[in-house]
Short mmCIF file of the C-alpha atoms (twelve columns), coordinates in Angstrom:
data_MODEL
# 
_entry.id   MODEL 
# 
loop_
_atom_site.group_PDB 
_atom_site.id 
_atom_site.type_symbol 
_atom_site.label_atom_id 
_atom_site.label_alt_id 
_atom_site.label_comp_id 
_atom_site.label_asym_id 
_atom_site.label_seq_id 
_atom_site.Cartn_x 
_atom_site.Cartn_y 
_atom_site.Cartn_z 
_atom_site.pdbx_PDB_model_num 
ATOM 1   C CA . UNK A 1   12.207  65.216   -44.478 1 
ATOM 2   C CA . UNK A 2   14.940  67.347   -42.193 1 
ATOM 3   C CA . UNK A 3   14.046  70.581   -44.729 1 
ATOM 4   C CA . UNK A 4   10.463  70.101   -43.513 1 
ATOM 5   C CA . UNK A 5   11.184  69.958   -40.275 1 
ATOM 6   C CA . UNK A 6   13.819  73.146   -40.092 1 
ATOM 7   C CA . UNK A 7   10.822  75.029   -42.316 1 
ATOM 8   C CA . UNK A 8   8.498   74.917   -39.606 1 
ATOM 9   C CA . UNK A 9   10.867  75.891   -37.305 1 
ATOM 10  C CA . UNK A 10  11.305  79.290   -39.505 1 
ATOM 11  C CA . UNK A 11  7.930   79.558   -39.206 1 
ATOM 12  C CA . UNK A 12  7.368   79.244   -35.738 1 
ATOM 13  C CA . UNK A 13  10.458  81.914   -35.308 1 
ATOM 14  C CA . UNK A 14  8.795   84.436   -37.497 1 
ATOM 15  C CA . UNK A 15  5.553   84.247   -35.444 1 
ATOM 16  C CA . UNK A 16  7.364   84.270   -32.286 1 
ATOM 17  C CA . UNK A 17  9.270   87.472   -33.473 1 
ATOM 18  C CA . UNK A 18  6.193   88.948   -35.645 1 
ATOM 19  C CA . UNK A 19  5.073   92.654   -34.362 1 
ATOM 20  C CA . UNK A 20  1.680   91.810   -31.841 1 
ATOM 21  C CA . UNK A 21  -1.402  94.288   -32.255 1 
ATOM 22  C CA . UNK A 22  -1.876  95.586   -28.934 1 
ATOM 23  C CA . UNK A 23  -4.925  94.397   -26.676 1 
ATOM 24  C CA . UNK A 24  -5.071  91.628   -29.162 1 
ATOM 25  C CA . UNK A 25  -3.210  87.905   -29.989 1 
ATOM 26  C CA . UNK A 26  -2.781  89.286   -33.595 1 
ATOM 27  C CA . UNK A 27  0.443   89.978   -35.154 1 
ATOM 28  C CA . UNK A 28  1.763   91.726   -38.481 1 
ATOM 29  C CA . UNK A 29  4.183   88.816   -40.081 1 
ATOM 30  C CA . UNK A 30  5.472   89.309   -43.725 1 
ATOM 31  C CA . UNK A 31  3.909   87.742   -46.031 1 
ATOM 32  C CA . UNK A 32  6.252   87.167   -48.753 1 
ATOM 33  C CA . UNK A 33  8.726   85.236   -46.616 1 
ATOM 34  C CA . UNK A 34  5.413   83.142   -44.932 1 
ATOM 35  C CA . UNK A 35  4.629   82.115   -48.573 1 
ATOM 36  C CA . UNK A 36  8.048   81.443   -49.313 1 
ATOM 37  C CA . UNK A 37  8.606   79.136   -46.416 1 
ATOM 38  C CA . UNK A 38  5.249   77.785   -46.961 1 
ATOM 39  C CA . UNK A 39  5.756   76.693   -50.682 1 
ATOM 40  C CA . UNK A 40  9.199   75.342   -49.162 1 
ATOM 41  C CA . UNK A 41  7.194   73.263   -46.872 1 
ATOM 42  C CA . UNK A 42  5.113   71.893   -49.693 1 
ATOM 43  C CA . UNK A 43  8.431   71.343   -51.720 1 
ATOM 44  C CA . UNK A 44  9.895   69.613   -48.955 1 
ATOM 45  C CA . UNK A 45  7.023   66.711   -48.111 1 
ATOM 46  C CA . UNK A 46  8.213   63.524   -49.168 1 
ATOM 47  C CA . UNK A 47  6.070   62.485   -52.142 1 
ATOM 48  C CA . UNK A 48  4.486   59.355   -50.304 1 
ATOM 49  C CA . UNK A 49  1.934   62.188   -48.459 1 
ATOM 50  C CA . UNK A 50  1.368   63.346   -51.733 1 
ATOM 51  C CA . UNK A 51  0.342   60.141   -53.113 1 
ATOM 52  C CA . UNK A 52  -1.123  59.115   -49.671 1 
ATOM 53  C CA . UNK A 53  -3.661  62.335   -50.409 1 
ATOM 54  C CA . UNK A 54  -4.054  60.985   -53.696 1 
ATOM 55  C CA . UNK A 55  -5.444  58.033   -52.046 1 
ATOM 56  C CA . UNK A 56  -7.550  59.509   -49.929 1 
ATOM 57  C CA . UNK A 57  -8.662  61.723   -52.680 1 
ATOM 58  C CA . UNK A 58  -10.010 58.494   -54.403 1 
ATOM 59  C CA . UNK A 59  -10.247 56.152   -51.651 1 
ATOM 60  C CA . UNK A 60  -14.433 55.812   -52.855 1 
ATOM 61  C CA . UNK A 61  -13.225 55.021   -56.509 1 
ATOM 62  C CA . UNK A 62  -10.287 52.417   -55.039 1 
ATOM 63  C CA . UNK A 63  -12.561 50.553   -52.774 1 
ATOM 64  C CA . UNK A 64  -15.393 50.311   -55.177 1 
ATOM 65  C CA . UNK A 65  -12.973 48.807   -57.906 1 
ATOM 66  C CA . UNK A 66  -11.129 47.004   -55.447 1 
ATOM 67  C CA . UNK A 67  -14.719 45.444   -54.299 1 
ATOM 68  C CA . UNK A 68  -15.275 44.869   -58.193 1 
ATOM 69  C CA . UNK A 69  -12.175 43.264   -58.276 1 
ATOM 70  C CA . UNK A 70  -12.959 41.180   -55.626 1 
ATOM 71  C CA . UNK A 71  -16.187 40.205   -57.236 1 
ATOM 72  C CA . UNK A 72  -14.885 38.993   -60.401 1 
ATOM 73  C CA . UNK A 73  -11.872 37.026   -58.405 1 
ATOM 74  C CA . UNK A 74  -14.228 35.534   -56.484 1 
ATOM 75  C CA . UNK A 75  -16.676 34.959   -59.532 1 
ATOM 76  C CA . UNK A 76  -13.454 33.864   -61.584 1 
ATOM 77  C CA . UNK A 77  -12.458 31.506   -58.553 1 
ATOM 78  C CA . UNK A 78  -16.208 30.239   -58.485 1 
ATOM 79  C CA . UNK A 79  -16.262 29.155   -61.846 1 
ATOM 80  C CA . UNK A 80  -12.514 27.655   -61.885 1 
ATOM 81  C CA . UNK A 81  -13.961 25.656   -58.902 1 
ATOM 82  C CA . UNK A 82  -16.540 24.893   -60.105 1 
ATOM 83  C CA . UNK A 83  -14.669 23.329   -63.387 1 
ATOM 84  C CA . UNK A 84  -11.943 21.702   -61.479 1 
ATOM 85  C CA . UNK A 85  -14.885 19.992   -59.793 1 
ATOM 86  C CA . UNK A 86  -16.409 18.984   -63.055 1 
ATOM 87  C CA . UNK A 87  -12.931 17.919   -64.503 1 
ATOM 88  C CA . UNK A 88  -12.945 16.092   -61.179 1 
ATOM 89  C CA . UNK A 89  -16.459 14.459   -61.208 1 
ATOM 90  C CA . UNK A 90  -15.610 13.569   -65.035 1 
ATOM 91  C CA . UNK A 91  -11.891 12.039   -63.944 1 
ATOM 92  C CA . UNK A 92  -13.195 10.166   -60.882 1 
ATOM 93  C CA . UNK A 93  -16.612 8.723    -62.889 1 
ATOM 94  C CA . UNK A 94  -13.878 7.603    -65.645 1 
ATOM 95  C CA . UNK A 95  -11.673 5.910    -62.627 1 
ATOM 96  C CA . UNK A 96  -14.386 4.193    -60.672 1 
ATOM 97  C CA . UNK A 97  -15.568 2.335    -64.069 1 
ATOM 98  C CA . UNK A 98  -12.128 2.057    -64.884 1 
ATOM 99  C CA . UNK A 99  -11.685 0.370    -61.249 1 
ATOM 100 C CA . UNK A 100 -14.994 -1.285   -61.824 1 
ATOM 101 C CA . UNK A 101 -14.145 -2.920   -65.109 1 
ATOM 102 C CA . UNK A 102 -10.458 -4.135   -63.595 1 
ATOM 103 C CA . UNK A 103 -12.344 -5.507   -60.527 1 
ATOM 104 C CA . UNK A 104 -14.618 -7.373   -62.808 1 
ATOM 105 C CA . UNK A 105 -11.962 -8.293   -64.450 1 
ATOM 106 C CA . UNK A 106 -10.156 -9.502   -61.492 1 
ATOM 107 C CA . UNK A 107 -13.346 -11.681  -59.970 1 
ATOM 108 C CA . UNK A 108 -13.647 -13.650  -63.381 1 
ATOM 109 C CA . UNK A 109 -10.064 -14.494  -63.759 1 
ATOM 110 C CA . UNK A 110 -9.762  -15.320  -59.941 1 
ATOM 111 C CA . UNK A 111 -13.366 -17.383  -60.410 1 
ATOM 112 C CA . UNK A 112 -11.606 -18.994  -63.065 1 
ATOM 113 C CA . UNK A 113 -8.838  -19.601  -61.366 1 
ATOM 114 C CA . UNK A 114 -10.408 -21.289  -58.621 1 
ATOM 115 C CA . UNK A 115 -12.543 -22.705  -60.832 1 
ATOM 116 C CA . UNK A 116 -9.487  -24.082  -61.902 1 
ATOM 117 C CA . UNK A 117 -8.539  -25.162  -58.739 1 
ATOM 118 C CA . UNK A 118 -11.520 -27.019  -57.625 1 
ATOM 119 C CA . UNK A 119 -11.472 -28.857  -60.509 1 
ATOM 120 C CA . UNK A 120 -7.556  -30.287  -59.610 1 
ATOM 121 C CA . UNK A 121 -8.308  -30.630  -56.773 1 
ATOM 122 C CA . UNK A 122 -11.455 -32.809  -56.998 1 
ATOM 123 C CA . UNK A 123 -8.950  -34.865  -59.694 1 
ATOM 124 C CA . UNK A 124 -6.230  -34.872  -57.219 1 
ATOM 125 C CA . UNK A 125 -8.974  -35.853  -54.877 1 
ATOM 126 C CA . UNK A 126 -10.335 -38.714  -56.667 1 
ATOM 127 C CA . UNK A 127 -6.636  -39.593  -58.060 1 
ATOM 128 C CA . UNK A 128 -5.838  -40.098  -53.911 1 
ATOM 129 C CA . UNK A 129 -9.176  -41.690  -52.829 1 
ATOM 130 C CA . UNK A 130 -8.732  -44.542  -55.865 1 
ATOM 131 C CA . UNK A 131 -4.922  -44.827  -54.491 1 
ATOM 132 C CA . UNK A 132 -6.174  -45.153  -51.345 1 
ATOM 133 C CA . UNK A 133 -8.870  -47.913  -52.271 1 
ATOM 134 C CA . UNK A 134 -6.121  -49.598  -54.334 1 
ATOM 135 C CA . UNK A 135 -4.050  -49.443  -51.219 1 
ATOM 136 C CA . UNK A 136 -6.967  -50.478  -48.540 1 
ATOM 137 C CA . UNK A 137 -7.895  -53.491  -51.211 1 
ATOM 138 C CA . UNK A 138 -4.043  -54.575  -51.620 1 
ATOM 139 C CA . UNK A 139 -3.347  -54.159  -47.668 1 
ATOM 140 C CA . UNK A 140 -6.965  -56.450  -47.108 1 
ATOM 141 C CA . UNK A 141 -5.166  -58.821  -49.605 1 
ATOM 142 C CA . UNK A 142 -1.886  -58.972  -48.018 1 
ATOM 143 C CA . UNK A 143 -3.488  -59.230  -44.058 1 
ATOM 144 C CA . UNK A 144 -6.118  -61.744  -45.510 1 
ATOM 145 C CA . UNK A 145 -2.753  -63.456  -47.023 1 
ATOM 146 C CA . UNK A 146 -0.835  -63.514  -43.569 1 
ATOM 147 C CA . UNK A 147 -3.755  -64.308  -41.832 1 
ATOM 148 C CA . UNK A 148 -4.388  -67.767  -43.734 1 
ATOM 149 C CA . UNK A 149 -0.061  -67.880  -43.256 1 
ATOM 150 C CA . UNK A 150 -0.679  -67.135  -39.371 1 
ATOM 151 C CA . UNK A 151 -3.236  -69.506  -39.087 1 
ATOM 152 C CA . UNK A 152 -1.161  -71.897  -41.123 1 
ATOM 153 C CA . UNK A 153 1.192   -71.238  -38.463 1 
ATOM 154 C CA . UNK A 154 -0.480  -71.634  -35.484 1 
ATOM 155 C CA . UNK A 155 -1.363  -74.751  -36.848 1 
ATOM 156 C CA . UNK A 156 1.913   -75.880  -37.221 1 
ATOM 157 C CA . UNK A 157 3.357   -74.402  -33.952 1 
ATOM 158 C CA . UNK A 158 0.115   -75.998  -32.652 1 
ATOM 159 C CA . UNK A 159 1.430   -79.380  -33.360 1 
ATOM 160 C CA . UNK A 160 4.742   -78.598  -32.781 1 
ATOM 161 C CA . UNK A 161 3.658   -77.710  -28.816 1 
ATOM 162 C CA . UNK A 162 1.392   -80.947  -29.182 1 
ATOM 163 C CA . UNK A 163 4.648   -83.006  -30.105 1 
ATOM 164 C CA . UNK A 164 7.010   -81.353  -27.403 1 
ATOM 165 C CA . UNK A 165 4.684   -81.662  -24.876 1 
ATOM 166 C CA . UNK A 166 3.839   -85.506  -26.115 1 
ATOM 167 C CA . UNK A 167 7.852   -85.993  -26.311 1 
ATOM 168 C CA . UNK A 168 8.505   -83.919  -22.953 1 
ATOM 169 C CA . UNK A 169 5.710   -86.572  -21.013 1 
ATOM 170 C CA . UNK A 170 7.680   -89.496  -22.890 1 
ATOM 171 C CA . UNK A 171 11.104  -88.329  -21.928 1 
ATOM 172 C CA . UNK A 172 9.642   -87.817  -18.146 1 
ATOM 173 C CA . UNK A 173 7.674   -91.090  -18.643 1 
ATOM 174 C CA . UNK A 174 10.993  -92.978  -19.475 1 
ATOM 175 C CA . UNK A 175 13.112  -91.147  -16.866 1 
ATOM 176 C CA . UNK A 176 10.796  -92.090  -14.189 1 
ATOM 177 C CA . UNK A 177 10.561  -95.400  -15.640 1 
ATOM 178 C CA . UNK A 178 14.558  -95.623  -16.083 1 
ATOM 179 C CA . UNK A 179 14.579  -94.059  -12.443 1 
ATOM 180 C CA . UNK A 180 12.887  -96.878  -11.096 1 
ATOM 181 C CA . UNK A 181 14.847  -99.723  -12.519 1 
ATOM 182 C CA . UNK A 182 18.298  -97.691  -11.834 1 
ATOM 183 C CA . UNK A 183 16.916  -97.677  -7.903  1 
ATOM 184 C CA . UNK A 184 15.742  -101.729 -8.305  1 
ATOM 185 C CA . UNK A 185 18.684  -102.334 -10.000 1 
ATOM 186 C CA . UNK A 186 21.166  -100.324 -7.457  1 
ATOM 187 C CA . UNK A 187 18.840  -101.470 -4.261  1 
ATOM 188 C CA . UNK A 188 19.647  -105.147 -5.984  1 
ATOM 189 C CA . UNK A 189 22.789  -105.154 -6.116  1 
ATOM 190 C CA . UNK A 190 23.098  -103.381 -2.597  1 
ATOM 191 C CA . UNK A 191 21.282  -105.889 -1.091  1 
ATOM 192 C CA . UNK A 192 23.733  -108.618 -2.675  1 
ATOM 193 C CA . UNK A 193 26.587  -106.855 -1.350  1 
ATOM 194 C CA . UNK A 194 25.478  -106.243 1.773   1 
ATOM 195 C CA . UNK A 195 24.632  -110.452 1.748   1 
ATOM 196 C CA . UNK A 196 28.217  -110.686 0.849   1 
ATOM 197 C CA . UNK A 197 29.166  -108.223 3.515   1 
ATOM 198 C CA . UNK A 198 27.143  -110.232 5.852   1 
ATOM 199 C CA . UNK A 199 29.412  -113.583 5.142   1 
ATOM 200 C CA . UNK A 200 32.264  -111.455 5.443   1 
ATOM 201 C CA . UNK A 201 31.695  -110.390 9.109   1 
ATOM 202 C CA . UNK A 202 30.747  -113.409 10.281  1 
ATOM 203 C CA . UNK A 203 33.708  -115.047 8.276   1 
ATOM 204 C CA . UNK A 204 35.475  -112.401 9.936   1 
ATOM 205 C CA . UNK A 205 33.587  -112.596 13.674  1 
ATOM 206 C CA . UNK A 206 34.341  -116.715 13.285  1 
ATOM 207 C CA . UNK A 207 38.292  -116.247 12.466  1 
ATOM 208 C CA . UNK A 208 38.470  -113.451 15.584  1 
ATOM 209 C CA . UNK A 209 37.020  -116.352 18.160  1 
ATOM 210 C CA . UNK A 210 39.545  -118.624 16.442  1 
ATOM 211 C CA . UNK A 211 42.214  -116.905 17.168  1 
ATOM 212 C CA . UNK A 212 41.189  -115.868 20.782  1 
ATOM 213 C CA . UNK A 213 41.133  -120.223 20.928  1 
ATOM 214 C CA . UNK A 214 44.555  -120.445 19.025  1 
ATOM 215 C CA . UNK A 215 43.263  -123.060 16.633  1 
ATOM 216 C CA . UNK A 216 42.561  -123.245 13.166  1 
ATOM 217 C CA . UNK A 217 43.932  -119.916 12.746  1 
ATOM 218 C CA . UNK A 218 46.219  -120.730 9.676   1 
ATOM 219 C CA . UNK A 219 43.823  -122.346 7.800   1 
ATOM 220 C CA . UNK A 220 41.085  -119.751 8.774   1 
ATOM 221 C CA . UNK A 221 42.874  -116.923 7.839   1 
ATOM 222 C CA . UNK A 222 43.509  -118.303 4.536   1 
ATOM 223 C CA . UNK A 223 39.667  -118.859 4.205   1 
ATOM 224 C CA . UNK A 224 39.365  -115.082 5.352   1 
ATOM 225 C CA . UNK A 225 41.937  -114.048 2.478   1 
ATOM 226 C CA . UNK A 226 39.852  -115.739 0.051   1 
ATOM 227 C CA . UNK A 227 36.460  -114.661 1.267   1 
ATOM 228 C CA . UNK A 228 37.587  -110.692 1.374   1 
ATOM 229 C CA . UNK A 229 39.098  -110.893 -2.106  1 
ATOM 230 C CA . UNK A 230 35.791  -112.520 -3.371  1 
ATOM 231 C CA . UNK A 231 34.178  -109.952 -1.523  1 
ATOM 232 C CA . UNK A 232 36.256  -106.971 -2.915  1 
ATOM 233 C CA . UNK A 233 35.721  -108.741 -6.415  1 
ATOM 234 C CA . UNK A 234 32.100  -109.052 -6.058  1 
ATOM 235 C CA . UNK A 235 31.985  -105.314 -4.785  1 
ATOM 236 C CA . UNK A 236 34.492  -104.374 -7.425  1 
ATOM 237 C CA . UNK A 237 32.027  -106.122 -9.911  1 
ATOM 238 C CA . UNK A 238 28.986  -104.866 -8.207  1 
ATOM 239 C CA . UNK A 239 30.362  -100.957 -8.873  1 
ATOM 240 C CA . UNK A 240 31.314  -101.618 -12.502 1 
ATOM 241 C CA . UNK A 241 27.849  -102.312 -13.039 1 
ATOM 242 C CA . UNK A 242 26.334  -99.361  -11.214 1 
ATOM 243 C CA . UNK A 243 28.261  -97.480  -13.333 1 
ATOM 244 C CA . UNK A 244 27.648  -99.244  -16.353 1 
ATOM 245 C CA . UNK A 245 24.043  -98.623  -16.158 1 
ATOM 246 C CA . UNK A 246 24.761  -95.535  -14.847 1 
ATOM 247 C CA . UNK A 247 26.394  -94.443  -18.586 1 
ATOM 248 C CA . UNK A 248 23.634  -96.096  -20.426 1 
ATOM 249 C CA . UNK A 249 20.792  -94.104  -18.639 1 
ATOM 250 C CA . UNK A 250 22.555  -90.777  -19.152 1 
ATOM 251 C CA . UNK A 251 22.774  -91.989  -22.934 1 
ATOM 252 C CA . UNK A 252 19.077  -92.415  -23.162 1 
# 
C-alpha cells in the first residue's frame, strides 16, 4: 500500500516538473516513465480492489444468485417447517391418545377404586350401625335392669325411711314419755323432801325456842340429832334414787 502511495507522488512530481505549452495548461511529460509508474501503480494495489472490481464487475450475477439462493433457503426452510410441523402434528396426535388412553385408564381404576371404597365403607357402615344397635339394645337392657334394681331400691330405702321415721317418733314418743315420769318421779320425791325439810325446821324452830327457855334442851337436841340424820338419810336415799333412775333412762 506505501508503493502506491510514493507512485503517485512520482507522478504528481513529473507533472509538476513536465515542460507547459505556452498560452495553454498543457504540458509535454514522458511517456515511457508515465507508463512505467502507471503499471507500478497497478502492481502496487492491494489485491482486495482487484477482487472488489471483480465484484462490482458481477455484482448483477451475485445478487441474482444470491436472491436464488435465498429462494431455495427459504423454500428449503418452508418445507423443513413445514415437516417438523407434520412430525409434530403426528407426535402430539400420538401423545394426546396416548394421554387419552392413560387418563381412561386412570378414571376406571380410580372408579374402581372408589368403587371399592364405597363398598367398605357401606360394610364398615353397616358393621358399626349393627354394633351400635347391639350396643343401644344391651345398654336398654342394662338401664331397664337398674331401673327395676333402683326401683327395688327405692322400695327398700322407702321402708327403711318409713321404719326410721316410725322408730325416730317411738324413741321421741318414749323420751317424752320417760321425760315425764323422770319430772313426776323427781317433783315426787322433791316434794317428800321438802315435807321432810319442813319437820326439820320446825324440829329445828321448836329446839331454838327451847333453848331461849333453857328447858328440855338435852332431850331436844337429841330429838334434833335424830331427826337431821333421818333427814340426811332420807335425802341421801332420796338422791340415790334420782340417780338410779337417772342411769336407767339414759340406758333406754
Amino acid at each position: 500500500m506505501y508503493r502506491v502511495f510514493e507512485s503517485l507522488d512520482e507522478l504528481v512530481q513529473h507533472l509538476e516538473e513536465a515542460h507547459s505549452f505556452p498560452m495553454t495548461s498543457n504540458c509535454v511529460v514522458p511517456r515511457h516513465e508515465m507508463l512505467a509508474l502507471l503499471d507500478d501503480l497497478r502492481n502496487a494495489l492491494p489485491v482486495e480492489i482487484d477482487d472488489a472490481q471483480d465484484v462490482l464487475d458481477k455484482q448483477d450475477e451475485i445478487l441474482h444468485g444470491a436472491e436464488e439462493r435465498a429462494d431455495q433457503t427459504i423454500n428449503d426452510a418452508n418445507a423443513q417447517a413445514d415437516d417438523i410441523v407434520g412430525h409434530a402434528r403426528e407426535e402430539a396426535d400420538a401423545t394426546v391418545s396416548h394421554a387419552e388412553q392413560h387418563a381412561a385408564k386412570l378414571v376406571a381404576d380410580a372408579e374402581a377404586r372408589a368403587q371399592s371404597m364405597v363398598e367398605q365403607a357401606r360394610a364398615e357402615a353397616d358393621r358399626t350401625i349393627a354394633q351400635a344397635n347391639d350396643e343401644y339394645e344391651r345398654s336398654v337392657a342394662e338401664g331397664r335392669a337398674e331401673q327395676e334394681r333402683l326401683i327395688s331400691e327405692s322400695e327398700v330405702v322407702r321402708r327403711a325411711d318409713e321404719e326410721a321415721h316410725r322408730i325416730v317418733e317411738s324413741a321421741h314418743t318414749e323420751s317424752n314419755r320417760l321425760r315425764s315420769e323422770c319430772d313426776e318421779f323427781v317433783d315426787g320425791k322433791l316434794g317428800e323432801f321438802e315435807t321432810t325439810l319442813s319437820g326439820l325446821l320446825r324440829t329445828v324452830s321448836s329446839d331454838r325456842s327451847a333453848l331461849r327457855g333453857g328447858a328440855g334442851v338435852r332431850s331436844r337436841g337429841s330429838d334434833y340429832q335424830a331427826s337431821g340424820r333421818a333427814a340426811g338419810a332420807a335425802g341421801g336415799t332420796r338422791y340415790a334414787e334420782g340417780e338410779n333412775y337417772e342411769r336407767r333412762y339414759s340406758e333406754r
